[in-house]
PDB file as gemmi writes it, atoms N, CA and C in Angstrom:
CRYST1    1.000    1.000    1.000  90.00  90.00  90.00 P 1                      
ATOM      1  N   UNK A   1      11.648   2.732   8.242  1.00  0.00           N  
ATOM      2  CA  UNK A   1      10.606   3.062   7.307  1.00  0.00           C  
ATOM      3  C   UNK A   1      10.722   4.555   6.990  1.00  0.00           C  
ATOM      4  N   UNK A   2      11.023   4.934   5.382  1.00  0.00           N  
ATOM      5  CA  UNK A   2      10.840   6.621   5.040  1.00  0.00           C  
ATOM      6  C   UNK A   2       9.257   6.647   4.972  1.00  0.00           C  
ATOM      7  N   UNK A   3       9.324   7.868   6.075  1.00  0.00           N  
ATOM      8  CA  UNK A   3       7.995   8.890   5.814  1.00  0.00           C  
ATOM      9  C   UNK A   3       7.944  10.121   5.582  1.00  0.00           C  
ATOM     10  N   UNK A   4       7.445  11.141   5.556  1.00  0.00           N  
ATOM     11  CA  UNK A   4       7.202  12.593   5.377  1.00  0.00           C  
ATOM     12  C   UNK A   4       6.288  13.533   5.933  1.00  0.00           C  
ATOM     13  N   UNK A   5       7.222  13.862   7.212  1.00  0.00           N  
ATOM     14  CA  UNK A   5       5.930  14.940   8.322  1.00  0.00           C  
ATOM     15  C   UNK A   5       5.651  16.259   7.484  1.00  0.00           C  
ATOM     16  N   UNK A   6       4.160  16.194   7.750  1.00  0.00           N  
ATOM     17  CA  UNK A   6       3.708  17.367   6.651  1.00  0.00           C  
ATOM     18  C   UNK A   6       3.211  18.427   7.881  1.00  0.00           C  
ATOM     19  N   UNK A   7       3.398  19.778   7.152  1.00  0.00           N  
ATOM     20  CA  UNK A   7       3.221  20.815   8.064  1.00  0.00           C  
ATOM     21  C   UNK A   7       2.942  22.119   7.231  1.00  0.00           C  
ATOM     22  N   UNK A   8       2.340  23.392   7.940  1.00  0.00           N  
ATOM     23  CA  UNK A   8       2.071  24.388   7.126  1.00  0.00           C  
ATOM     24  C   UNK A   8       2.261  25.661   7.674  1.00  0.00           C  
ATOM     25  N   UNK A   9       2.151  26.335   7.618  1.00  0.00           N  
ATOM     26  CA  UNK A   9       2.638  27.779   8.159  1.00  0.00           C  
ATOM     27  C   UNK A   9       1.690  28.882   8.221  1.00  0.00           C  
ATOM     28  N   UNK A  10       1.299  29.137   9.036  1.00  0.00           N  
ATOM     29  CA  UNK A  10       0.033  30.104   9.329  1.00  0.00           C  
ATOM     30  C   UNK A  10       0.698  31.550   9.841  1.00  0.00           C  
ATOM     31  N   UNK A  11       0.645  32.647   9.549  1.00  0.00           N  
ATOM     32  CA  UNK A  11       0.716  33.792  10.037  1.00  0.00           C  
ATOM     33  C   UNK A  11       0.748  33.962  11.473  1.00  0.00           C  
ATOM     34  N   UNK A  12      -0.409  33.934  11.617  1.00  0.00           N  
ATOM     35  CA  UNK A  12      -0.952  33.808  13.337  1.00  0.00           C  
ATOM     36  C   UNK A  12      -0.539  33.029  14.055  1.00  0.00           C  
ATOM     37  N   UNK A  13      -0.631  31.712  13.584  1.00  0.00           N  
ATOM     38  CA  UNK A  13      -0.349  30.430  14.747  1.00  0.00           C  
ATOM     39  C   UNK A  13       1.187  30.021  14.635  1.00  0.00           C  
ATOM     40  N   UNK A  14       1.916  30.232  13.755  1.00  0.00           N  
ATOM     41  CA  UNK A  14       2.956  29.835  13.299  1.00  0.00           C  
ATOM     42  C   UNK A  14       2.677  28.534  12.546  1.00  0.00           C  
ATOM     43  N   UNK A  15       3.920  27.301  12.793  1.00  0.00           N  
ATOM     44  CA  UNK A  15       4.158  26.423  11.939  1.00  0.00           C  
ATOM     45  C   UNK A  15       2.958  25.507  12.560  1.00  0.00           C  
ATOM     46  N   UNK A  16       2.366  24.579  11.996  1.00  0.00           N  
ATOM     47  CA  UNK A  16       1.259  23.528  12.698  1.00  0.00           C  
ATOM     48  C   UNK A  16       2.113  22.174  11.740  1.00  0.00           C  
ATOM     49  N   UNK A  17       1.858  21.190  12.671  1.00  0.00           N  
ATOM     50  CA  UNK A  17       2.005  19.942  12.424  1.00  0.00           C  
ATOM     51  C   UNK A  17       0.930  19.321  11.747  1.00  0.00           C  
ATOM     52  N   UNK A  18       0.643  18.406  10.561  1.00  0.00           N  
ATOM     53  CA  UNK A  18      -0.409  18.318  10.030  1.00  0.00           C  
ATOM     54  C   UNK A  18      -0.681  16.828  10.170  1.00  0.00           C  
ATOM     55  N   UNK A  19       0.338  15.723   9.828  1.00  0.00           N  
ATOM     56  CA  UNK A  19       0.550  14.707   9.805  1.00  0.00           C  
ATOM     57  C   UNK A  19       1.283  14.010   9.097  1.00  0.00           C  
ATOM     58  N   UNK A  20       1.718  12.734   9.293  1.00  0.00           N  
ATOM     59  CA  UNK A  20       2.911  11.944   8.964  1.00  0.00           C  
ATOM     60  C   UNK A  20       2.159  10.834   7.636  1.00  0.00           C  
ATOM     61  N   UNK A  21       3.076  11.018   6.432  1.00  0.00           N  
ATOM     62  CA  UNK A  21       2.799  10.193   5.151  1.00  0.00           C  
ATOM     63  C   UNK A  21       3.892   9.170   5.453  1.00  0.00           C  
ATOM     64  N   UNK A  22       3.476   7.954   5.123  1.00  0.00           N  
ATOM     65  CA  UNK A  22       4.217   6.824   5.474  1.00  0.00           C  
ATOM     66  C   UNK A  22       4.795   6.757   3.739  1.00  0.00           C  
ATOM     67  N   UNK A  23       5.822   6.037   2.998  1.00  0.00           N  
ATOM     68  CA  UNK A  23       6.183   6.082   1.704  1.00  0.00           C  
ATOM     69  C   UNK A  23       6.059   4.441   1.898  1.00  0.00           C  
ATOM     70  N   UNK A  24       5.161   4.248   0.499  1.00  0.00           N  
ATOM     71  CA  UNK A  24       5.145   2.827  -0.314  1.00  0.00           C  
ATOM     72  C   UNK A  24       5.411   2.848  -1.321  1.00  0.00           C  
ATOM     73  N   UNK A  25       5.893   3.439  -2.107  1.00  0.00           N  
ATOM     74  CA  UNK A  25       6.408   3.351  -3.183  1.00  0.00           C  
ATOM     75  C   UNK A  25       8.422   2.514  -3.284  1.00  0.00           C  
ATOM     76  N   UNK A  26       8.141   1.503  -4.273  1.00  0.00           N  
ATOM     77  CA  UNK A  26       9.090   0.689  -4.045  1.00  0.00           C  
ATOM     78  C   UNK A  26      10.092   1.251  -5.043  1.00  0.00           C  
ATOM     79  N   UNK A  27      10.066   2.019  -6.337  1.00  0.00           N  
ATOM     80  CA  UNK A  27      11.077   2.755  -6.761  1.00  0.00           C  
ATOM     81  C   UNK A  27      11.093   4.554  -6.807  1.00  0.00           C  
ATOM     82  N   UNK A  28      12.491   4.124  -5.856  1.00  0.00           N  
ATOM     83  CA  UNK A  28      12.973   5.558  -5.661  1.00  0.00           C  
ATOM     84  C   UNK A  28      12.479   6.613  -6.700  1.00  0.00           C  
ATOM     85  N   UNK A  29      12.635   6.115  -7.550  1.00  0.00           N  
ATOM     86  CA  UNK A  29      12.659   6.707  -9.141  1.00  0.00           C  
ATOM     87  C   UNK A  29      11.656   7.620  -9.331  1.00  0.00           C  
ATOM     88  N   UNK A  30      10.416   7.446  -8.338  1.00  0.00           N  
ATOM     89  CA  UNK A  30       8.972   8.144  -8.455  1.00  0.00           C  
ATOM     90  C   UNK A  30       8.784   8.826  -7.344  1.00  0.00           C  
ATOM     91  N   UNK A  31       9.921   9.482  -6.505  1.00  0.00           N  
ATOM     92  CA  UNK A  31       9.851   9.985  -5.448  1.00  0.00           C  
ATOM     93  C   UNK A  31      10.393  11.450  -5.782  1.00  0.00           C  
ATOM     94  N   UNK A  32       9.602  12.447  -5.543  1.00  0.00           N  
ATOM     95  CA  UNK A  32       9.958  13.643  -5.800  1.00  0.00           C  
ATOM     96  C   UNK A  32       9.458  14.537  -4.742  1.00  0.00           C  
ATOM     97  N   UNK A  33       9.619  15.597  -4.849  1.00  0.00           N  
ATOM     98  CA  UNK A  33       8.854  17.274  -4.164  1.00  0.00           C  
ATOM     99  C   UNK A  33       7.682  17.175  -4.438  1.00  0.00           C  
ATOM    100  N   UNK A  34       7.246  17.068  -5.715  1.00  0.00           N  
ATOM    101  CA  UNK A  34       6.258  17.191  -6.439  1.00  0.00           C  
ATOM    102  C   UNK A  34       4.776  16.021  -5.937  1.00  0.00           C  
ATOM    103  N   UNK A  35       5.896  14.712  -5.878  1.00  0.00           N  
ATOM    104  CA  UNK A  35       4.829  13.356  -5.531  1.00  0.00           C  
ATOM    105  C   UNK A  35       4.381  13.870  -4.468  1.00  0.00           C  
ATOM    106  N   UNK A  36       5.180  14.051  -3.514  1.00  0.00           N  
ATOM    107  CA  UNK A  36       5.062  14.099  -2.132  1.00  0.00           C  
ATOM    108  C   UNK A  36       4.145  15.025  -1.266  1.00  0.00           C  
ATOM    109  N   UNK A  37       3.946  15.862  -2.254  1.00  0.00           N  
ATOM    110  CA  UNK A  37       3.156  17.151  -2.294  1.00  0.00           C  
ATOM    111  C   UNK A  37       1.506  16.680  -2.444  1.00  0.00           C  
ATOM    112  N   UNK A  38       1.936  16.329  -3.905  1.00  0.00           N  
ATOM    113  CA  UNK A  38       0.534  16.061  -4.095  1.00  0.00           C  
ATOM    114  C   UNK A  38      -0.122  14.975  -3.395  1.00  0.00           C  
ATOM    115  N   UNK A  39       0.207  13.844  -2.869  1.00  0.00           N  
ATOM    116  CA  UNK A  39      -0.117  12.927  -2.043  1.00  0.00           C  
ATOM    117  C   UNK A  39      -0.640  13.721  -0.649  1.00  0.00           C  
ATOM    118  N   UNK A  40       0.063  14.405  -0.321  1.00  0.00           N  
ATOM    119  CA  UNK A  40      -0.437  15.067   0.631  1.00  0.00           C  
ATOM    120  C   UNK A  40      -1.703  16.292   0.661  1.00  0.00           C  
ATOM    121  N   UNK A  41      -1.784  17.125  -0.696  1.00  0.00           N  
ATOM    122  CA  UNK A  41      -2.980  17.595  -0.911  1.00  0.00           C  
ATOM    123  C   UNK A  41      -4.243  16.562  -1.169  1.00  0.00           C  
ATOM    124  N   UNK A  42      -3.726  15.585  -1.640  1.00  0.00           N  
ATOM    125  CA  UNK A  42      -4.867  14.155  -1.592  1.00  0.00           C  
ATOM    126  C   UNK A  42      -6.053  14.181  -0.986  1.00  0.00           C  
ATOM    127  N   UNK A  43      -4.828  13.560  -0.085  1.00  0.00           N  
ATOM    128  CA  UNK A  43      -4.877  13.119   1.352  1.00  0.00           C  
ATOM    129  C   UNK A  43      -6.301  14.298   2.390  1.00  0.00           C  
ATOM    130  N   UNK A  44      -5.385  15.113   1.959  1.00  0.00           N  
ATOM    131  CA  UNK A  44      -5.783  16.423   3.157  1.00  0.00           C  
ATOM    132  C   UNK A  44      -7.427  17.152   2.126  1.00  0.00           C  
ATOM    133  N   UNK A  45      -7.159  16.973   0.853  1.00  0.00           N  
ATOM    134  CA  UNK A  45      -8.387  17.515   0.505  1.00  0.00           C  
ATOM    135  C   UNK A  45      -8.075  19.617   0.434  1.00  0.00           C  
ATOM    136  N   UNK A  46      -9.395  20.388   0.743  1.00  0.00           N  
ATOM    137  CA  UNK A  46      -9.558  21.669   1.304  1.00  0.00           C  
ATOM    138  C   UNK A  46      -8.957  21.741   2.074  1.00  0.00           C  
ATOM    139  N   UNK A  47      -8.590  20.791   3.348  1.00  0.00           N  
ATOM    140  CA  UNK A  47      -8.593  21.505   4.634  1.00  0.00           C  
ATOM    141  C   UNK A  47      -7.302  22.200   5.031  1.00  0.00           C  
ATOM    142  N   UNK A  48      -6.477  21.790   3.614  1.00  0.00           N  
ATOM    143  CA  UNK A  48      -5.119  22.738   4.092  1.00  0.00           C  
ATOM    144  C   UNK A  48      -4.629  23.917   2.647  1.00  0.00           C  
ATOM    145  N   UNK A  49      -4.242  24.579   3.592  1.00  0.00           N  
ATOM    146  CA  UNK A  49      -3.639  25.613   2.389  1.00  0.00           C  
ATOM    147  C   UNK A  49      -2.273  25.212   1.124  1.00  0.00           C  
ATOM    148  N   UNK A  50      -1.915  24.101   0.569  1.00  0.00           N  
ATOM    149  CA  UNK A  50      -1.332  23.719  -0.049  1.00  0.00           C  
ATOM    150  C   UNK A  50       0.101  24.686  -0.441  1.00  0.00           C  
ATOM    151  N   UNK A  51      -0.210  26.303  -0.629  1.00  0.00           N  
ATOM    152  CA  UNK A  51       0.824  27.041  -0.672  1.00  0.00           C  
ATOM    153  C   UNK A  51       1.285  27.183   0.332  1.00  0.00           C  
ATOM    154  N   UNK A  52       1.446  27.062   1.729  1.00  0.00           N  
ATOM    155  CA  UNK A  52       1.622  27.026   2.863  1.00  0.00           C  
ATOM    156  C   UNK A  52       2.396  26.187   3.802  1.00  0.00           C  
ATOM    157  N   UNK A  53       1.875  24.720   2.865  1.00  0.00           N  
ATOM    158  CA  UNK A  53       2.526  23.502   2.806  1.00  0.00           C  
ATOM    159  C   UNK A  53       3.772  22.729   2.889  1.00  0.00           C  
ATOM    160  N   UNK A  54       4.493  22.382   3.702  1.00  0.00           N  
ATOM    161  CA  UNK A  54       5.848  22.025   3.092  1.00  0.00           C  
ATOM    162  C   UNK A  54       6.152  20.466   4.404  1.00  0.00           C  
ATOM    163  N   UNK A  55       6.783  20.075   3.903  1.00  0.00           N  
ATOM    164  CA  UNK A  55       7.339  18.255   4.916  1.00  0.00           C  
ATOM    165  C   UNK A  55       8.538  18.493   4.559  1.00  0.00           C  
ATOM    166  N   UNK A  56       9.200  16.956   5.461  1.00  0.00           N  
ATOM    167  CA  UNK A  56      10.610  16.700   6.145  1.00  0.00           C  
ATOM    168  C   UNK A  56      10.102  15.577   5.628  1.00  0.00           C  
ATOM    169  N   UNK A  57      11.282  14.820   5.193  1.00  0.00           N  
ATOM    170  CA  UNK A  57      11.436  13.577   5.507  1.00  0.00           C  
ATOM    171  C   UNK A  57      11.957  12.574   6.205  1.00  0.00           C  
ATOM    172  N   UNK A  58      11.435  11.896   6.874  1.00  0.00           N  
ATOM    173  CA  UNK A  58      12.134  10.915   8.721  1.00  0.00           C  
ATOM    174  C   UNK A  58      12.101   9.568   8.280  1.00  0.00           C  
ATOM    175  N   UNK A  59      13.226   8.682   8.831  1.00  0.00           N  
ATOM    176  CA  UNK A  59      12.722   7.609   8.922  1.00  0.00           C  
ATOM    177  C   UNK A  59      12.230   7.212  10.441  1.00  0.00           C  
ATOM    178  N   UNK A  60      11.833   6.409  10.439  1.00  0.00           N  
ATOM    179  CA  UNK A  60      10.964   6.007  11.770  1.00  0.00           C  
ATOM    180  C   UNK A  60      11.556   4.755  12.076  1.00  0.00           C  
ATOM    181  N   UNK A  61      11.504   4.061  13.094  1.00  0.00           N  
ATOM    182  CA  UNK A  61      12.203   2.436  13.309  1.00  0.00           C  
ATOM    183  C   UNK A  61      11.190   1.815  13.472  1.00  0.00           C  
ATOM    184  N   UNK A  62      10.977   1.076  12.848  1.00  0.00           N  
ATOM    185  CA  UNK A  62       9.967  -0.066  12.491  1.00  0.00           C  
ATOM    186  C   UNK A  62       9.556  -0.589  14.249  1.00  0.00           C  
ATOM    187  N   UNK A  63      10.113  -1.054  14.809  1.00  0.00           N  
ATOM    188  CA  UNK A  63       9.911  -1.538  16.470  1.00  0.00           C  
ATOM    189  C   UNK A  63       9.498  -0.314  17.296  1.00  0.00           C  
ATOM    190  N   UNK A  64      10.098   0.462  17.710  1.00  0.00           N  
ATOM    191  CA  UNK A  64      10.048   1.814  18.623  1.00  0.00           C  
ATOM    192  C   UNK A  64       8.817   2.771  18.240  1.00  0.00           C  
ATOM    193  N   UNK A  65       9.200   2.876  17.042  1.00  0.00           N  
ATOM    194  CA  UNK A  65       8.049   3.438  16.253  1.00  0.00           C  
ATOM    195  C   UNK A  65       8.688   5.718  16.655  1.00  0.00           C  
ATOM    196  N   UNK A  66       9.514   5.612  16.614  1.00  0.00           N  
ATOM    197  CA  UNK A  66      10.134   6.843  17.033  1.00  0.00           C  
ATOM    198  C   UNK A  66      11.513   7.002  15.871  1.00  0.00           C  
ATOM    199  N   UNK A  67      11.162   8.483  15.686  1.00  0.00           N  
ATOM    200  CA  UNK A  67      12.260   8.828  14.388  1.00  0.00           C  
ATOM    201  C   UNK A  67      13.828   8.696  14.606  1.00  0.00           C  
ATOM    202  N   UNK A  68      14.203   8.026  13.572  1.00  0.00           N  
ATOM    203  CA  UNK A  68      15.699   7.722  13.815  1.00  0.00           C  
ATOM    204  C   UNK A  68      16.573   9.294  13.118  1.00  0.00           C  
ATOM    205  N   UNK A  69      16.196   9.245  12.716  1.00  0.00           N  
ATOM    206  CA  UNK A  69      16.738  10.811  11.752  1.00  0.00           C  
ATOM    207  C   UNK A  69      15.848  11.675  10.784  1.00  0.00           C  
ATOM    208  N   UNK A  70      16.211  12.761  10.177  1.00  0.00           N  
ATOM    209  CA  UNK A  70      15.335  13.295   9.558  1.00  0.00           C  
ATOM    210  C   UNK A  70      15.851  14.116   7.891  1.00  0.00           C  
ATOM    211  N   UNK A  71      16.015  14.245   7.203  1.00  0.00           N  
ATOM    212  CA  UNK A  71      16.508  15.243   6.142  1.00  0.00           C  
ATOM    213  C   UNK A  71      15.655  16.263   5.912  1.00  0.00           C  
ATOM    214  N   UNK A  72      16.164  17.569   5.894  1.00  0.00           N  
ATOM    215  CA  UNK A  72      15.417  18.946   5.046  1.00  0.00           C  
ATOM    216  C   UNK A  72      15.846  19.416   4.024  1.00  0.00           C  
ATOM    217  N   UNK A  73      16.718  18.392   3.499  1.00  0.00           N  
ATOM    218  CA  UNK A  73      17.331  18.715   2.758  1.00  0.00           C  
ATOM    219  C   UNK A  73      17.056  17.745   1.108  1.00  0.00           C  
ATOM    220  N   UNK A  74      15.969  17.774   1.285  1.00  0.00           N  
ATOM    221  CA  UNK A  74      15.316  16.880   0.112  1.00  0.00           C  
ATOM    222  C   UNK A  74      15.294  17.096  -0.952  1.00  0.00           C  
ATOM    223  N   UNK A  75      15.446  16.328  -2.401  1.00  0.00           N  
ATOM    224  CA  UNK A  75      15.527  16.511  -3.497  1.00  0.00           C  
ATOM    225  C   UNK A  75      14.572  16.082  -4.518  1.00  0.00           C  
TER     226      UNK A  75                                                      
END                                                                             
């Protein structure tokens, strides 16, 4: 299963883990920086600094439930 660990970057605290977006979207075609972003300001509302903002994308194994790999290298 592709998901997208979202995270943000604080001065002080460093990087914080924010939480994991699961992807349902069935064509690739609508998958961007941009979607992925905003789904996640959604999601999160105020409570995060959006410029600050940035995810990975992992897949996860459906059984284990633990990441099989990850890209940072997203397009």
């Amino acid at each position: 299963m592709l998901a997208y660990e979202l995270y943000t970057f604080n001065k002080k605290k460093g990087y914080e883990f924010i939480g994991v977006l699961p992807e349902r979207r069935k064509n690739p075609m609508r998958i961007t920086k941009n979607s992925v972003m905003n789904w996640g300001k959604t999601l999160l509302g105020d409570n995060v600094d959006s410029k600050n903002m940035f995810f990975k994308r992992v897949a996860i194994d459906r059984f284990s439930g633990r990441i099989v790999w990850f890209d940072l290298a997203f397009k």
